[in-house]
C-alpha positions as CSV (number, residue, x, y, z in Angstrom):
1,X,42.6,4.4,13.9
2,X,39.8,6.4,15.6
3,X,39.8,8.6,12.9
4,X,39.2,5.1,10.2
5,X,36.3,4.3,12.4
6,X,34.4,7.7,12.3
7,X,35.0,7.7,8.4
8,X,33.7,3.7,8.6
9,X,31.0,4.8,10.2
10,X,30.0,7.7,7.9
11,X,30.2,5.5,5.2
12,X,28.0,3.3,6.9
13,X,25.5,5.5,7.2
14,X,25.6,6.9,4.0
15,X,24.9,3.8,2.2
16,X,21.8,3.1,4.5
17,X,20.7,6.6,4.2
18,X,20.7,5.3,0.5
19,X,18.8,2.6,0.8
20,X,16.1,3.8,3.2
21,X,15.5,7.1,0.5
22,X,14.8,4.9,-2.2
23,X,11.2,3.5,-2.6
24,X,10.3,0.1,-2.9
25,X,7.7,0.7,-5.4
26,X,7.0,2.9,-8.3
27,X,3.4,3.7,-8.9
28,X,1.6,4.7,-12.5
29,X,-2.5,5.6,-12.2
30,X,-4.2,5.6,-15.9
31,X,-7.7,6.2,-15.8
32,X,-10.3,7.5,-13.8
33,X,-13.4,5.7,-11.7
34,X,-13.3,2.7,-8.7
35,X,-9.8,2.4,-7.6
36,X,-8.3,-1.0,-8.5
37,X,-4.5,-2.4,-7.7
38,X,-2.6,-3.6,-10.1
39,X,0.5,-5.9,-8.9
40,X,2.7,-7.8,-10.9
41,X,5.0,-10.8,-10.6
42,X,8.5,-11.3,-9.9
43,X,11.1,-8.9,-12.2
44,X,7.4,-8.3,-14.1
45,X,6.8,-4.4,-14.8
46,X,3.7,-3.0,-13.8
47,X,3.5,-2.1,-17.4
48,X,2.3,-5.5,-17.8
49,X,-1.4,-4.6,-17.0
50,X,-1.7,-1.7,-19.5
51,X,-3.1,-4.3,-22.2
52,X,-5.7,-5.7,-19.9
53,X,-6.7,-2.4,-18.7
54,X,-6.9,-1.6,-22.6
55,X,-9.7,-4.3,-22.8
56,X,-11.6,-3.3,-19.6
57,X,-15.1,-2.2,-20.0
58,X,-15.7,-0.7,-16.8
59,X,-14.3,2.7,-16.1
60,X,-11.0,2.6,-13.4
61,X,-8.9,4.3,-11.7
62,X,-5.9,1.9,-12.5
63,X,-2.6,1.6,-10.1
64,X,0.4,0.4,-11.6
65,X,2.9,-0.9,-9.3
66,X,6.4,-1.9,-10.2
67,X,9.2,-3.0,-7.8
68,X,12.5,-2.0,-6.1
69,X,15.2,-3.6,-8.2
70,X,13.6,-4.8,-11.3
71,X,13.1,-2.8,-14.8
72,X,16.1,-0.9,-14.0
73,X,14.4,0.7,-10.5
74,X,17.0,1.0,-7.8
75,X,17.3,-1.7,-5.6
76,X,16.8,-1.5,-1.4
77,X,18.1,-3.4,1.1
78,X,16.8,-6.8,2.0
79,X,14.5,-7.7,3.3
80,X,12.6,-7.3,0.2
81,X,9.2,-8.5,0.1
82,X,8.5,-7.4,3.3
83,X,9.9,-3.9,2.6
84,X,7.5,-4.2,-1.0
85,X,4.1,-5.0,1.5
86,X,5.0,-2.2,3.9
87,X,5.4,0.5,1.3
88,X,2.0,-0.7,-0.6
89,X,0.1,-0.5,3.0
90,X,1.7,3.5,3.4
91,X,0.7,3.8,-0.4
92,X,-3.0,2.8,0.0
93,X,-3.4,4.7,3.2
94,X,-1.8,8.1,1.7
95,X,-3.8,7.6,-1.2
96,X,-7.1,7.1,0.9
97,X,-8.1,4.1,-1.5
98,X,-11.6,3.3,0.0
99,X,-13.2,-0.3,-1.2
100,X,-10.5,-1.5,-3.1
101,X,-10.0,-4.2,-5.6
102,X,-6.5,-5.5,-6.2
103,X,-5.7,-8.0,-9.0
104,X,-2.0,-9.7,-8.5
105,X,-0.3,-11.9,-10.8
106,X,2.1,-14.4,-9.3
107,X,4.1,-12.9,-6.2
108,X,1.7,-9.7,-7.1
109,X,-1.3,-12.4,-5.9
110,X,1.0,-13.3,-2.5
111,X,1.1,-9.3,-2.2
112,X,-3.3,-9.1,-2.7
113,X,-3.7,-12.0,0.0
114,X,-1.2,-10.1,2.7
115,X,-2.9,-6.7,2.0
116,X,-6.1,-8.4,2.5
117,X,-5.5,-9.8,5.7
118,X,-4.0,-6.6,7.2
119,X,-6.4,-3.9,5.4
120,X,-10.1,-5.9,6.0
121,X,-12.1,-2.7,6.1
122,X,-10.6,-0.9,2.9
123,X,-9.7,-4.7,0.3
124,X,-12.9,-5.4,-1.1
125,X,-11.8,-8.0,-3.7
126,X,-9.1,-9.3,-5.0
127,X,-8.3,-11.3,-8.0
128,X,-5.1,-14.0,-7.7
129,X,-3.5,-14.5,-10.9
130,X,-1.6,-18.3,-10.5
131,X,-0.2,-17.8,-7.2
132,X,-0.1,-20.2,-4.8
133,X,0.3,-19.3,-0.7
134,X,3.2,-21.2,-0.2
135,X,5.7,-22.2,-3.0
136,X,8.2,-23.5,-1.0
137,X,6.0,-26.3,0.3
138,X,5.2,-27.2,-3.5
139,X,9.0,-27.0,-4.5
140,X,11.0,-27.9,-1.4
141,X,7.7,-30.2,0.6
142,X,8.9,-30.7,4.0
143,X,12.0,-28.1,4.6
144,X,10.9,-25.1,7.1
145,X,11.1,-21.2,6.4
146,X,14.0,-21.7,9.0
147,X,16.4,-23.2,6.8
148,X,15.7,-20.9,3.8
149,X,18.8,-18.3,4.1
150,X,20.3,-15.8,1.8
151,X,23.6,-17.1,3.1
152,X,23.7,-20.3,0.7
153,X,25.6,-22.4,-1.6
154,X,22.9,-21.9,-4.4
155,X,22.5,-17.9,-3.4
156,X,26.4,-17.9,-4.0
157,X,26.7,-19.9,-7.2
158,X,23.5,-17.4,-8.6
159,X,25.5,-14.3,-7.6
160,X,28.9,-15.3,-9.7
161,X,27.0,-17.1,-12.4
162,X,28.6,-15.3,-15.7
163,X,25.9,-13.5,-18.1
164,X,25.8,-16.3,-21.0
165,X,24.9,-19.3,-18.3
166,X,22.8,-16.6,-16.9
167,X,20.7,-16.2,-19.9
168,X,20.5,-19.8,-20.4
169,X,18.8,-20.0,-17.1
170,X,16.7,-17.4,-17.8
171,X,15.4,-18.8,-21.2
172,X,14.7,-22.2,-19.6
173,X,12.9,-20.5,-16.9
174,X,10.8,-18.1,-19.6
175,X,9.8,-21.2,-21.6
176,X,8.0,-22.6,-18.5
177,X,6.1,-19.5,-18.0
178,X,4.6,-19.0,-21.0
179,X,3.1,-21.3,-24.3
180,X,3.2,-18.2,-26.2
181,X,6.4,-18.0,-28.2
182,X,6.7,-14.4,-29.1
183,X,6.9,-13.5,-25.2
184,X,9.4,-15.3,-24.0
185,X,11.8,-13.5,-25.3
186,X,10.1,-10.0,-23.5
187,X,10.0,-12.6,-19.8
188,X,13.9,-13.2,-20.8
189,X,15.0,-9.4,-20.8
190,X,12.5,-8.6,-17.6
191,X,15.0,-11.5,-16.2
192,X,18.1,-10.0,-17.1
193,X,17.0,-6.5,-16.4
194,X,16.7,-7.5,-13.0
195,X,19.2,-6.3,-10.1
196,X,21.2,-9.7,-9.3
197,X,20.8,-9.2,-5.6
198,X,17.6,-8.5,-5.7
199,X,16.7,-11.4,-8.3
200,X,18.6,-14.1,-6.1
201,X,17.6,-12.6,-2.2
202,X,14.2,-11.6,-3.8
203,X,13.3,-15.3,-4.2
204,X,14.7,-16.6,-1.1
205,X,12.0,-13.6,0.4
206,X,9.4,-15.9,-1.6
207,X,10.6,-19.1,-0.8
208,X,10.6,-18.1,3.0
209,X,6.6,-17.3,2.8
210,X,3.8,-18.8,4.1
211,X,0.6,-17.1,3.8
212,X,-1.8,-20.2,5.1
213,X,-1.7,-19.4,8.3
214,X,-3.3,-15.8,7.5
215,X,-5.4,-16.7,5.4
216,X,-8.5,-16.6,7.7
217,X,-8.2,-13.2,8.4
218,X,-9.2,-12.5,4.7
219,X,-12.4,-11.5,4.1
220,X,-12.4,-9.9,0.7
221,X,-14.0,-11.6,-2.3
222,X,-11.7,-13.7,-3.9
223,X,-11.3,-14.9,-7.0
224,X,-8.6,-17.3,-8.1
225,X,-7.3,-17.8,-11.7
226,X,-4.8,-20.9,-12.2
227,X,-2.8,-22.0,-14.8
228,X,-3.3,-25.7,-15.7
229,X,0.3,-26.5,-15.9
230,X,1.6,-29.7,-15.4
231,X,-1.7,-30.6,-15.8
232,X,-5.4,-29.5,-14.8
233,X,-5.6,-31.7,-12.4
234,X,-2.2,-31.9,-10.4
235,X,-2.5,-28.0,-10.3
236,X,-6.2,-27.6,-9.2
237,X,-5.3,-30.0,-6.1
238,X,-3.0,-28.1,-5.4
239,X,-5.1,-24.4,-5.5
240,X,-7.9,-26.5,-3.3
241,X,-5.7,-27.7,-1.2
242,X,-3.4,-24.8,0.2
243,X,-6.0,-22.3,0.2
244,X,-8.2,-24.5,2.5
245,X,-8.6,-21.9,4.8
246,X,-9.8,-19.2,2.4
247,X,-13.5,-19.0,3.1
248,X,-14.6,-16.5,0.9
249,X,-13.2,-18.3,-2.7
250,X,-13.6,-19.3,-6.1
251,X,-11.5,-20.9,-7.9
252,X,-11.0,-21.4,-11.7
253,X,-8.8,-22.8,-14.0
254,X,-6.8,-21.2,-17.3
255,X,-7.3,-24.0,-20.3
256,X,-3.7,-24.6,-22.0
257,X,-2.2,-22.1,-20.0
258,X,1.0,-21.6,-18.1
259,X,2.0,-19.3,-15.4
260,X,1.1,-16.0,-17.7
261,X,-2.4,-16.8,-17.7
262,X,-2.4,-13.2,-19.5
263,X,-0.7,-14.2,-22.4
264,X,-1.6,-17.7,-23.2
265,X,-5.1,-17.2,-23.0
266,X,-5.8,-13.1,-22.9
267,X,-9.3,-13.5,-24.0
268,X,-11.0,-16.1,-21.7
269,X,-8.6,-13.5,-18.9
270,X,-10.1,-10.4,-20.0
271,X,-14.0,-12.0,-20.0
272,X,-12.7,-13.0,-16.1
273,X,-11.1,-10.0,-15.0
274,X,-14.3,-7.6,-16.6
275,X,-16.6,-9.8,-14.8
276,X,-14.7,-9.8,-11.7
277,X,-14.9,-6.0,-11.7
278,X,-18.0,-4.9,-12.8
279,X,-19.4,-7.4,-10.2
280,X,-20.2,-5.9,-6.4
């Protein structure tokens, strides 16, 4: 028996070990010039940026970022996001990134606000790309952070879902990201790509966050880009009214667009995004 528990605990210990050697983020720099931060969305490759930094017209020093568990990157143990945040924070330090800009699509906008808040002197600007600080209280209005678990029903039924019902989740879920046909096949396989823990405990992470209450401790320029899905007006109440406490702001909407602002309407983007960096 005591020798089961030494090998139990070995094994233990081993698996962490595994966990706590692999990196929550994998980094790509293209370019040379002002440091910007490039963050995607959820199960989104950092890869994702390299066509809007193909239509930049100011000179960068461009960071990729890419995350634990998606486009076949080793997952880490959960807690995810918060694992994700603390890694970027050790990254920007160790890189000595000095007045930087960060442009964040989707969770990769939840990730600008939170380095914001906690780096003041070294975030500059950031540029939030259809996220909203708290999605829970859009999709769930009412229910606390509290009784948003990994332990669930619907955690459960998302773990043992087989791959064909899989898929068909995935392709409903595509089709509401994007009016551009020919990419929702490419949001599809960055679904099914993903690792299935990490998809389904990576979202609870995302339901559980809150970012209003930190919001006045940003003081970078911000400027927010949203999708005018359902419609222009439901969506630009909502931007207005959850980031109330964002001083600093300007927000404008995406015409015909969807979540991926980037692909339904890449030019009016690009004209933002150039704009957005060339100005100090």
């Amino acid at each position: 028996m005591k020798t089961f528990k030494i090998t139990f605990v070995l094994v233990l210990a081993i698996v962490h070990l595994g966990f706590a050697q692999t990196p929550a983020i994998k980094t790509e720099v293209i370019g040379k010039g002002k440091p910007v931060l490039f963050l995607p969305g959820f199960t989104t490759p950092g890869s994702i940026w390299k066509e809007t930094i193909d239509n930049l017209t100011q000179k960068t020093e461009a960071h990729l970022i890419s995350y634990a568990g998606f486009n076949s990157n080793p997952p880490i143990a959960m807690p995810w996001y918060a694992t994700i945040k603390k890694e970027l924070i050790a990254y920007i330090k160790d890189k000595q990134l000095a007045n930087l800009k960060i442009v964040g699509h989707s969770m990769g906008g939840n990730i600008a606000v939170d380095l914001a808040a906690e780096l003041p002197d070294t975030v500059t600007e950031i540029l939030i790309v259809d996220a909203i600080p708290c999605m829970r209280e859009l999709m769930m209005p009412g229910v606390p952070d509290s009784q948003i678990q990994y332990d669930t029903p619907y955690n459960k039924q998302m773990l043992a879902m087989q791959e064909e019902q899989f898929k068909q989740n995935a392709t409903r879920m595509a089709q509401n990201m994007t009016n551009t046909k020919d990419k929702v096949d490419t949001l599809i396989q960055w679904i099914l790509e993903a690792d299935r823990k990490t998809y389904v405990y990576g979202y609870t992470d995302l339901l559980k966050l809150d970012l209003r209450p930190i919001l006045n401790k940003v003081t970078a320029k911000t400027l927010i880009l949203g999708a005018s899905f359902p419609s222009l007006e439901i969506a630009k109440s909502n931007y207005e009214k959850q980031y109330t406490n964002l001083t600093n702001k300007t927000i404008e909407m995406a015409p015909d667009s969807k979540h991926f602002i980037m692909f339904d309407q890449p030019e009016w983007f690009y004209k933002k995004i150039n704009t957005f960096l060339t100005n100090e």
